[in-house]
Every structure is written in structure tokens, then in C-alpha cells.
LUMRO-102858 format. One record per residue (C-alpha): residue number from 0; residue in three letters; x negated, y negated, z. Coordinates in pm, whole numbers. Each point is the difference from the previous one (the first is absolute). Layout:
N
{site NUM,"ALA",{X,Y,Z}}
...
//
This chain:
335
{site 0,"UNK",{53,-1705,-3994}}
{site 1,"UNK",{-345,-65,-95}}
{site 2,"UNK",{-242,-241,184}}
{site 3,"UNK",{-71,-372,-202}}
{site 4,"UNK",{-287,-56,-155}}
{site 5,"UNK",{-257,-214,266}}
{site 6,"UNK",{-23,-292,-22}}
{site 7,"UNK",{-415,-84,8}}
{site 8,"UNK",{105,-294,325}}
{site 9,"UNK",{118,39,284}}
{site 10,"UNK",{147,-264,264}}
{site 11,"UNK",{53,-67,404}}
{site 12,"UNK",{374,68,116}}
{site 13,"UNK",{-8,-392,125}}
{site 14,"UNK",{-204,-68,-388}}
{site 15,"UNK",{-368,-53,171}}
{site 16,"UNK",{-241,30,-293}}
{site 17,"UNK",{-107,272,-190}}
{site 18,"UNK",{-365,40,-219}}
{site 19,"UNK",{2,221,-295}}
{site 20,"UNK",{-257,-132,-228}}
{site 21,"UNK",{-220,160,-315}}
{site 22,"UNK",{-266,105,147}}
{site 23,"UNK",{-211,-123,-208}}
{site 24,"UNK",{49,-365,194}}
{site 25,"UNK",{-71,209,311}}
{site 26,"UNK",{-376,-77,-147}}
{site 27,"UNK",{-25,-362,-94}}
{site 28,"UNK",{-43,-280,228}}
{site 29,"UNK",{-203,-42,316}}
{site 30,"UNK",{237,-71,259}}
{site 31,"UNK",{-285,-3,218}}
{site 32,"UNK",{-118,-367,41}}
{site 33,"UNK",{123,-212,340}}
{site 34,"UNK",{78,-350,-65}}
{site 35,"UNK",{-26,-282,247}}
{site 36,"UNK",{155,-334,50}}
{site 37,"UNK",{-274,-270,53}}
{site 38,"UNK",{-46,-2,338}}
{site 39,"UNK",{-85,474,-17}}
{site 40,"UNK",{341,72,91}}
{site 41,"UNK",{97,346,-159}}
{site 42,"UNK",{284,-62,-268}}
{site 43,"UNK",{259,301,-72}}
{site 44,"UNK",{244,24,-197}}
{site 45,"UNK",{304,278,76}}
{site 46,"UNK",{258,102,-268}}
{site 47,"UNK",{333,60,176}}
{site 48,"UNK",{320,204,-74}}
{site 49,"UNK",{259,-165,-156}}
{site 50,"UNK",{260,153,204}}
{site 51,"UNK",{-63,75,417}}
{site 52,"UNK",{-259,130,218}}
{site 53,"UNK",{-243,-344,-34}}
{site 54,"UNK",{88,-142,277}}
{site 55,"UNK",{-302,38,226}}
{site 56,"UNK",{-190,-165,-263}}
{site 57,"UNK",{219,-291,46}}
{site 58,"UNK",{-32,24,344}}
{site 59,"UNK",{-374,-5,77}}
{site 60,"UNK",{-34,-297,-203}}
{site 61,"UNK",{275,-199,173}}
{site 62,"UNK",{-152,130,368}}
{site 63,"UNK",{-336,-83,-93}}
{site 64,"UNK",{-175,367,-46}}
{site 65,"UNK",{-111,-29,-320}}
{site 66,"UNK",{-171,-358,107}}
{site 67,"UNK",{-107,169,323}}
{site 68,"UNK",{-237,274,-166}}
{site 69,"UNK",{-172,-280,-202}}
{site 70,"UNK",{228,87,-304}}
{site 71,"UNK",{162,-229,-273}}
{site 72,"UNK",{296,180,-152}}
{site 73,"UNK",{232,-36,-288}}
{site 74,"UNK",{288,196,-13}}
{site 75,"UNK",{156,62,-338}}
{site 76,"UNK",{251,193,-123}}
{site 77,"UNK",{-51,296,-227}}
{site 78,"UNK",{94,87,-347}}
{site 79,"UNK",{390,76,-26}}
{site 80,"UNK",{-137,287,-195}}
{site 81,"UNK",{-333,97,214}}
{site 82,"UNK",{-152,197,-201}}
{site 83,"UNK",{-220,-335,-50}}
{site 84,"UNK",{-74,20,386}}
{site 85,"UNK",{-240,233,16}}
{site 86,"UNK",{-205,-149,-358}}
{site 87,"UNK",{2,-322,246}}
{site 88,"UNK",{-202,163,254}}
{site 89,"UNK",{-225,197,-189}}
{site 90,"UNK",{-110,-372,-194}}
{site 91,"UNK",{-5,-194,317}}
{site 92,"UNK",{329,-214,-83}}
{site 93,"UNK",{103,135,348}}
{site 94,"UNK",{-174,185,271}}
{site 95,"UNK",{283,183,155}}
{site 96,"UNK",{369,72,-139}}
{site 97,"UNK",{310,191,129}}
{site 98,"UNK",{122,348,-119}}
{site 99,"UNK",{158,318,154}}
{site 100,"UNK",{-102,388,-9}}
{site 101,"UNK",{115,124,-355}}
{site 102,"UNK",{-184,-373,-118}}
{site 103,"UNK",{-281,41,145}}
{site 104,"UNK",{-56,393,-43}}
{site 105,"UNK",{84,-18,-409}}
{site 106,"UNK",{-309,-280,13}}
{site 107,"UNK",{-238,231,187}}
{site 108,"UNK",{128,321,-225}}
{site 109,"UNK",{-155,-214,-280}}
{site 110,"UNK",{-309,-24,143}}
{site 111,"UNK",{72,-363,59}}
{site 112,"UNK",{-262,-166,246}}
{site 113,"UNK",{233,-109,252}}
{site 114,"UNK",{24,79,367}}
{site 115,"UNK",{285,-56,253}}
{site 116,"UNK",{-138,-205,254}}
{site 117,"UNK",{301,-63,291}}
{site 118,"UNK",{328,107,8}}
{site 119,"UNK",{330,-251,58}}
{site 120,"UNK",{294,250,71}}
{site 121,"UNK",{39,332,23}}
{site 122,"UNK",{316,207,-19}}
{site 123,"UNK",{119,98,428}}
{site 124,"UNK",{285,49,168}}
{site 125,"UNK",{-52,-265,211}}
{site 126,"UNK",{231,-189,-224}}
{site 127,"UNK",{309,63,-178}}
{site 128,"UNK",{-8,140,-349}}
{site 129,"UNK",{0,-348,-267}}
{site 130,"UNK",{20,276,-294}}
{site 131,"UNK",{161,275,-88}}
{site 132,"UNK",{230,251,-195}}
{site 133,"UNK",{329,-140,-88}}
{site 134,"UNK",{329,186,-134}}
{site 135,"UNK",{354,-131,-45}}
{site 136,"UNK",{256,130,283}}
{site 137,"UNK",{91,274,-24}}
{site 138,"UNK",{-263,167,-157}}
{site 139,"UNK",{-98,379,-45}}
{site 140,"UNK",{-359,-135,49}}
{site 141,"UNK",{-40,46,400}}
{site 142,"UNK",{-370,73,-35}}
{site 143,"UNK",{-301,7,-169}}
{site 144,"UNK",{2,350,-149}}
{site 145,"UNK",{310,-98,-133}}
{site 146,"UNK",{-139,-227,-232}}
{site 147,"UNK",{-122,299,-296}}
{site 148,"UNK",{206,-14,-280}}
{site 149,"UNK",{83,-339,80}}
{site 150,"UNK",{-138,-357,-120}}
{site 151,"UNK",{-125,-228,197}}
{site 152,"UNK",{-67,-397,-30}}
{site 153,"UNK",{-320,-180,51}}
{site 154,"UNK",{-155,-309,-26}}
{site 155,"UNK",{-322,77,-172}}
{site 156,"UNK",{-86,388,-88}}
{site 157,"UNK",{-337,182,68}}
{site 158,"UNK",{-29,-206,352}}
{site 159,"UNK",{17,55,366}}
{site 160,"UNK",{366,-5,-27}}
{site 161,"UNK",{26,286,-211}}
{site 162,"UNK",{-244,187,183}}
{site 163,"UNK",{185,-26,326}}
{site 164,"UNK",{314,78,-193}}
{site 165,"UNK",{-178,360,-115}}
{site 166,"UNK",{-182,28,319}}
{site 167,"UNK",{310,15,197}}
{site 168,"UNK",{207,207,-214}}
{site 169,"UNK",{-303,290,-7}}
{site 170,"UNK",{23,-103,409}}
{site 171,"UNK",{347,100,-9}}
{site 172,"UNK",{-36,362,-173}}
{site 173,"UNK",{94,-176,-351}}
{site 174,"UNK",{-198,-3,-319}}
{site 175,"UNK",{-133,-317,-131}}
{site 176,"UNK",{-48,97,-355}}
{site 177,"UNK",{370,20,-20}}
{site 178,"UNK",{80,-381,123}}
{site 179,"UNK",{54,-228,-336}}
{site 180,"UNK",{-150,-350,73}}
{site 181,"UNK",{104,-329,-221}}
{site 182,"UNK",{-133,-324,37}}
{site 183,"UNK",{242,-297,92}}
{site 184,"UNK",{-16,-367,103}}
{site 185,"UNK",{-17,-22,354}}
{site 186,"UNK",{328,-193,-9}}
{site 187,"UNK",{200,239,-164}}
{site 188,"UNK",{-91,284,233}}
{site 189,"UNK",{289,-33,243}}
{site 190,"UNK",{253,-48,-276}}
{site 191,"UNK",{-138,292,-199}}
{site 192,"UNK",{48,215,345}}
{site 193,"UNK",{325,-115,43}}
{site 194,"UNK",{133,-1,-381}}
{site 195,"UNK",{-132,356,-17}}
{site 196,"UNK",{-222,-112,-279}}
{site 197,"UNK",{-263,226,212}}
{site 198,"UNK",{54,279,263}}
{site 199,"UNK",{-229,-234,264}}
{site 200,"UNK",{-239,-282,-31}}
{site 201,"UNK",{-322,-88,251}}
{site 202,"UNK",{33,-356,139}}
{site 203,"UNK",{-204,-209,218}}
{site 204,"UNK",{15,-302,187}}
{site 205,"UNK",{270,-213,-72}}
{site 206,"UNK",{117,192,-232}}
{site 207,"UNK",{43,300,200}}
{site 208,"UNK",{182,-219,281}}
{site 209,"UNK",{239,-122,-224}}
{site 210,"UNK",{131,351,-162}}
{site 211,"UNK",{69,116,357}}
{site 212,"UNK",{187,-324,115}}
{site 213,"UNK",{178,67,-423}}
{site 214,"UNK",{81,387,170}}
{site 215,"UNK",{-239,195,-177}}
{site 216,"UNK",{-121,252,269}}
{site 217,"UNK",{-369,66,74}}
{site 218,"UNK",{-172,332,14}}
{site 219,"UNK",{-312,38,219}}
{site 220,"UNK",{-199,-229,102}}
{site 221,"UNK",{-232,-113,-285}}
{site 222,"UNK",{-367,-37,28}}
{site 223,"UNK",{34,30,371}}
{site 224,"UNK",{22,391,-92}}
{site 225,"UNK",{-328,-4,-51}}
{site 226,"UNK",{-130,-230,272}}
{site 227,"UNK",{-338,-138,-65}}
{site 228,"UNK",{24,-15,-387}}
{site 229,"UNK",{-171,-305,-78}}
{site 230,"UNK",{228,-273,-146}}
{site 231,"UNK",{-275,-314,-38}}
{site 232,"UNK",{-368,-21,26}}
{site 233,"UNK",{-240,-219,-82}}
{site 234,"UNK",{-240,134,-261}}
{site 235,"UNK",{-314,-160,-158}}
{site 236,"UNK",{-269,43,-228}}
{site 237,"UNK",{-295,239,105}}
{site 238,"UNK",{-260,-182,-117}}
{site 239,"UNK",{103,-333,247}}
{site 240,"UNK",{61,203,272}}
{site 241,"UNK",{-405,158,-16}}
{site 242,"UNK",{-97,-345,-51}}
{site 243,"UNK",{209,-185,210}}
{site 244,"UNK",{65,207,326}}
{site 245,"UNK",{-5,-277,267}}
{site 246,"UNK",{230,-191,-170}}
{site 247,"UNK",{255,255,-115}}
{site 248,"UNK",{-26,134,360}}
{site 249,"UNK",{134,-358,148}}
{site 250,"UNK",{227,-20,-228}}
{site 251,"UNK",{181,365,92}}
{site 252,"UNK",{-69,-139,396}}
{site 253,"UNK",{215,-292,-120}}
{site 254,"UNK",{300,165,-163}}
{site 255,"UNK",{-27,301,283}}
{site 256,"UNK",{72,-341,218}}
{site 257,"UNK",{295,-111,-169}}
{site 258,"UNK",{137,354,-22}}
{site 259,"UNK",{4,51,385}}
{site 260,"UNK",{123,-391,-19}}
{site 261,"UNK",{282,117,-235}}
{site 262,"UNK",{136,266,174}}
{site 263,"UNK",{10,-182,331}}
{site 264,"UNK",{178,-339,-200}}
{site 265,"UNK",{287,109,-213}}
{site 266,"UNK",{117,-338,-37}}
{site 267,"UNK",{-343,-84,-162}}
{site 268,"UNK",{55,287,-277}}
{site 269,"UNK",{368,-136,-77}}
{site 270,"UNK",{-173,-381,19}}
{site 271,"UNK",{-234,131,-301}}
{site 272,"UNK",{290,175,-167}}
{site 273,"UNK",{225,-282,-16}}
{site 274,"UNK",{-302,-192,-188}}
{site 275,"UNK",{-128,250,-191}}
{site 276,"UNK",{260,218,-152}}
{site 277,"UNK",{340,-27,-144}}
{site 278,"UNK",{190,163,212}}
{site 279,"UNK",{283,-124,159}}
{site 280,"UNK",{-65,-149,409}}
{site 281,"UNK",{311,197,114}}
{site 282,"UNK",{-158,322,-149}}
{site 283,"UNK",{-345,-114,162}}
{site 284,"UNK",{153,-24,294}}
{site 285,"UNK",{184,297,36}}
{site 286,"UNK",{-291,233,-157}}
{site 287,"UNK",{-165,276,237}}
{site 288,"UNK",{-346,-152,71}}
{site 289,"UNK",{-278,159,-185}}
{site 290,"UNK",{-271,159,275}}
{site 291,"UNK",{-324,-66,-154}}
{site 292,"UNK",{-301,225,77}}
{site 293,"UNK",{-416,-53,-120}}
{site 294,"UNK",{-44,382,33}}
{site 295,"UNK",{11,221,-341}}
{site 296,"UNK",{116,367,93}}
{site 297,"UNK",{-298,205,-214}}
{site 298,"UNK",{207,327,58}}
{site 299,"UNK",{320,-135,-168}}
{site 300,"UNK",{-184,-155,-241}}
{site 301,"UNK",{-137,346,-106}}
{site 302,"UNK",{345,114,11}}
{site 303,"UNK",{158,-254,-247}}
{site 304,"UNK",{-337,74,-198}}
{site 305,"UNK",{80,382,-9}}
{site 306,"UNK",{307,14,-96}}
{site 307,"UNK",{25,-321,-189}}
{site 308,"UNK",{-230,218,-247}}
{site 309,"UNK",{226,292,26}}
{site 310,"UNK",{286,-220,-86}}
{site 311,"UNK",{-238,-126,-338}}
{site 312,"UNK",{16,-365,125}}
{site 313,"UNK",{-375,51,19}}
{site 314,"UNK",{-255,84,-199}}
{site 315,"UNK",{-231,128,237}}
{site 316,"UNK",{-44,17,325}}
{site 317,"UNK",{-246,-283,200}}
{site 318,"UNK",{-218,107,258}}
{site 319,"UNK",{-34,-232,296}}
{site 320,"UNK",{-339,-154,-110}}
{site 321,"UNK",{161,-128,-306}}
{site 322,"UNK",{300,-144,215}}
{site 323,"UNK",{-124,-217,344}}
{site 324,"UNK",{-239,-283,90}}
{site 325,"UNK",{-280,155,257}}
{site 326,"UNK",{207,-296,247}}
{site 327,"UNK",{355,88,-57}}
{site 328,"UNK",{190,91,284}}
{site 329,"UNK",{65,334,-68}}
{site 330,"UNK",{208,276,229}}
{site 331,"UNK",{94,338,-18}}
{site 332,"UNK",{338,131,76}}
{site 333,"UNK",{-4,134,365}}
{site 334,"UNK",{-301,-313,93}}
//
């Protein structure tokens, strides 16, 4: 079978935003000016997903951080559709907003002005897997490789979810071009699994805990295959990061605060769960906790880069420069 056609957006396996824009709006704006309450206080605003991974932000406002580095922040929630996300930065609406790899790296392919400036969670195997492959019992698919020839299910095409879906199968010995991918709701992904509607579907988060309690049977172990692939980052515009370093930089001290606070307080992520999304307290409850992490992995990242061009879900391939803040915690694999 022959691959879809990409899609030109991509999205986060737990649907954190994603930025493809024109490029042309990559140019308008200033995005540069800092605004103050009356008394000098820095003001920022911060566009969040509309799905998981915000937490932190939540979290160094209700412990006092943000307040702490001399910061008044708003947090707001991003466009369903994101693609409006990164316009926001770029013309000041917001100073920082959400996104994951294949997001963020489509922007920067464009030339867009944009640079990550912190990370929020990274995939590891410090945690169990909260995505993944998923096949109906009793399957002929019992890996990755198995997959050519065969459809596959996804959320969004073109995204990080289809590039860890081609990533693994070439990881496995299999050939990517030869994996069909077709775009579903993310509701119907289990049922389309088990129906047979598709040979295997990629779930995440909720959704991927409730096909295996349904029976479907998981293959691998998701993202955490490829531990360190960024899942959410804070990104913002280039031009308010030159101009406003001393701010930006407390406000990446603060959220690098609530991140170490997060991981230590899992009953503090659930609290913000339970307000801020819709998903059920018993699933809340019963969800692996999410390890949070400030550090972006710059050798993954060139990775996903590589072969997310190989794979044509790039148009070209970013160097560094055109990718992180001069402040952003940045590691190498190995550091």
C-alpha cells in the first residue's frame, strides 16, 4: 500500500499544540515589546495546550514562583487548532506558548522566528509508556516491522505520532514507505483497532489506557522507544527573547521550579487535572504520573530532525541556531 498524502500539521500524542503557519506571518508583528502592570512588574502571557503537559504552569502560579521572580502571569489556553499559537507570539498577543517537536520543528523549517526556550517533558523510561501501538487480540501485528503493507490509525497525520510510528518500524528492520496512514478522531481509534476498520491505531493518554483495559494489546513501548524525544516545550518569539533576556530567564527559573515541584507532588498534577481537563477523576487517578524534565536532548532533536526529513514530514532540515534560545537548558545524549 502506498503512504497518505501529509497532512501540512502535525500534533502531540497527549494533543499539546502544534504551529504551522504561512510564513509570510512569520514576518509581521513585533512580539518584542515587555509590558508592565503599574507598579514595573513584568506581565506575560503563556498560551497553553489544550490537552496535558501544562501543569507546571499551573503550578508555579499556585506556589508562588511566578510572583517570586517579580513576574505577573496569565495563563491562557491555546487555539484548539494552534496553528494561531505561534501568529500570537510573533505579534506579542502572548510571549510564550506550548508545542511539541514535529510543532515546533515545521515552524523553524519555515524560517519562522521562533526559538524553544525550556523544555516540560521529555520522553524516558523512567515512566511507563502513556502511548503506544495498539492491535486487536490476536493479531498478526507482534511488531513494528510488521506494520508494511498494513494501515495504521492516527489522530492527526504529518506529526510526531506518525514519525515515531515510521521511526520504529525502520528501527525494527521494516520499511516505512510501505505503512498506509489514515487520519481518525481520536475517539474512534480503539474501536477502529478492534472492528478491524484498521490493522493498528497509535493512542495516547487516556485513550491508550482504555483500549488495553477494552483488550486491545500494546506493542512496544511508544515514545519511550526513543527516550528523550521532546514531547512539550516552551517556545517564544526571537525577537522578545534578544530584548527581553532577564525576564524570559526568570520566567524558565520559575517553570524549571514547578517542574522539579511536579515530579516530587503527584497529587498536585492530578489536583490541576481534575480542574483543568475533562477527563474523568477515576482515570486521573489511576494514570502513570508524567515525569517532567527542563532539559531539551539537542542530539535527539537532530535525530527526529534527520529523519523526520527523510520521512518528507519536513521540508528542510533546521540547524540548531535556528532552533534554541542562547538560555535553554540544553543536553546532549550521554551528558
Amino acid at each position: 500500500m502506498s503512504k497518505s498524502t501529509r497532512s501540512p500539521w502535525g500534533r502531540l500524542s497527549v494533543a499539546v499544540v502544534t504551529l504551522v503557519v504561512a510564513a509570510p506571518l512569520a514576518a509581521c508583528g513585533s512580539g518584542a515589546a515587555e509590558t508592565t502592570t503599574s507598579d514595573g512588574t513584568p506581565k506575560i502571557t503563556v498560551l497553553r495546550s489544550n490537552g496535558a503537559l501544562f501543569e507546571p504552569l499551573y503550578i508555579a502560579q499556585q506556589q508562588g514562583y511566578f510572583k517570586d521572580a517579580g513576574l505577573d502571569v496569565t495563563i491562557k489556553t491555546g487555539a484548539q487548532d494552534t496553528s494561531q499559537n505561534a501568529p500570537s507570539v510573533l505579534n506579542g498577543e502572548a510571549q510564550f506558548a506550548m508545542t511539541d517537536s514535529s510543532g515546533f520543528l515545521k515552524g523553524a523549517a519555515k524560517n519562522m522566528p521562533i526559538r524553544i526556550a525550556t523544555g516540560l517533558v521529555s520522553a524516558t523510561t523512567k515512566t511507563e509508556p502513556t502511548d503506544g501501538l495498539l492491535v486487536k487480540k490476536g493479531s498478526s501485528i507482534t511488531s513494528f516491522s510488521d506494520l508494511e503493507g498494513k494501515t495504521v490509525g492516527l489522530s492527526a497525520l504529518g506529526g510526531t505520532i506518525q514519525f515515531i510510528v515510521e521511526y520504529l518500524v525502520e528501527k525494527d528492520g521494516g520499511d516505512p514507505s510501505k505503512v498506509k496512514f489514515v487520519s481518525l478522531p481520536t475517539t474512534s481509534l480503539n474501536d477502529a483497532a478492534g472492528s478491524g476498520k484498521t490493522d493498528a491505531v497509535y493512542s495516547f493518554g487516556a485513550f491508550y489506557a482504555a483500549g488495553k483495559q477494552a483488550g486491545l494489546t500494546s506493542i512496544g513501548s511508544g515514545m519511550n522507544d526513543l527516550p528523550g524525544i521532546t514531547q512539550g516545550v516552551l517556545f517564544a518569539s526571537e525577537k522578545y527573547l534578544s530584548a527581553n533576556p532577564g525576564t524570559a530567564k526568570k520566567f524558565i527559573d520559575a517553570v524549571a521550579k514547578a517542574l522539579t515541584y511536579a515530579d516530587a507532588h503527584p497529587d498536585a498534577v492530578r489536583a490541576v487535572d481534575k480542574k483543568y481537563t475533562q477527563l474523568s477523576a477515576d482515570y486521573i487517578e489511576k494514570a502513570p504520573a508524567t515525569y517532567y524534565d527542563k532539559d531539551v536532548n539537542t542530539t535527539v532533536m537532530r535525530t527526529v530532525i534527520t529523519k523526520m526529513h527523510d520521512y518528507g514530514l519536513l521540508t528542510s532540515e533546521p540547524k540548531d541556531s535556528a532552533i534554541y534560545w542562547d538560555k535553554a537548558p540544553t543536553v546532549t545524549s550521554g551528558s
